[in-house]
C-alpha positions in Angstrom: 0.0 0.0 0.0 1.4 3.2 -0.8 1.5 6.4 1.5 -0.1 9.1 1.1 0.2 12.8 2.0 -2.9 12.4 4.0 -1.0 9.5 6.0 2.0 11.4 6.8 0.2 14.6 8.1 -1.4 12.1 10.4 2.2 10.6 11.4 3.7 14.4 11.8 0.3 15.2 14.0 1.0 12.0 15.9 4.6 12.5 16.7 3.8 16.3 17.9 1.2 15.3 19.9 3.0 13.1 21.4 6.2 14.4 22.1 5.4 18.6 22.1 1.6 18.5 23.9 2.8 15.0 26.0 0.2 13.4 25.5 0.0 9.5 25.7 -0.3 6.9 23.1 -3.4 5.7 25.1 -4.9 9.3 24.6 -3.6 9.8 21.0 -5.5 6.3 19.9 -9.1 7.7 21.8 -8.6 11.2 19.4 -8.2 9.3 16.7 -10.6 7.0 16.9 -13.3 9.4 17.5 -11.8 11.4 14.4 -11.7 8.8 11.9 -14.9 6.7 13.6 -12.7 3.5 13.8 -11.2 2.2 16.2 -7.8 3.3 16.7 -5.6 1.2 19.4 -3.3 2.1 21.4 -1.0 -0.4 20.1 -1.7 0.7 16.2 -0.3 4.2 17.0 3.1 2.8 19.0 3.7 0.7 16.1 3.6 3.5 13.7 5.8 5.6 15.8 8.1 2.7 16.5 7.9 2.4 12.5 8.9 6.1 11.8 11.7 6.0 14.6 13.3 3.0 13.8 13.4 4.3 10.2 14.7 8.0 10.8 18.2 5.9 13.1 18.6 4.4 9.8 18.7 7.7 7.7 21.1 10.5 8.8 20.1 14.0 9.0 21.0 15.5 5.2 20.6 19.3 6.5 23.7 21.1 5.8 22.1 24.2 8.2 23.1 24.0 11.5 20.0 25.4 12.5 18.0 22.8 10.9 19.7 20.0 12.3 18.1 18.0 14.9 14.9 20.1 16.3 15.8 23.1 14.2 12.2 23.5 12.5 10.0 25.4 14.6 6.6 23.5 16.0 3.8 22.3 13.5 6.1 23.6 10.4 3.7 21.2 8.2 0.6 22.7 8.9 1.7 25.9 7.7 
């Protein structure tokens, strides 16, 4: 199945909910669920995340700007 742009503006919403509001997978799945009205598990959205992570330690960071290396975008930079 391929990805879509749809899928990874869901991943990128995941990930900054998640690690910039805190909140937990638990809470994350119950959002999304009610969202998408399916159920969403709280094991679903670890695997994804466990997914993205294990594939980003595979990839280095190509930015040549310091200032974009490692954190350097600012907050929700998709969604703009």
């Amino acid at each position: 199945m391929a990805h879509s742009r749809s899928d990874d503006l869901e991943l990128l919403e995941i990930l900054d909910m998640h690690e910039a509001r805190g909140m937990s997978m638990r809470e994350i799945a119950k959002l999304l669920s009610a969202r998408q009205r399916r159920l969403v598990t709280r094991n679903s959205v670890l695997g994804r995340v466990h997914r993205v992570r294990k594939d980003m330690e595979k990839h280095q960071c190509r930015a040549t700007r310091p200032e974009n290396r490692d954190g350097g975008m600012p907050e929700r930079w998709w969604a703009q």
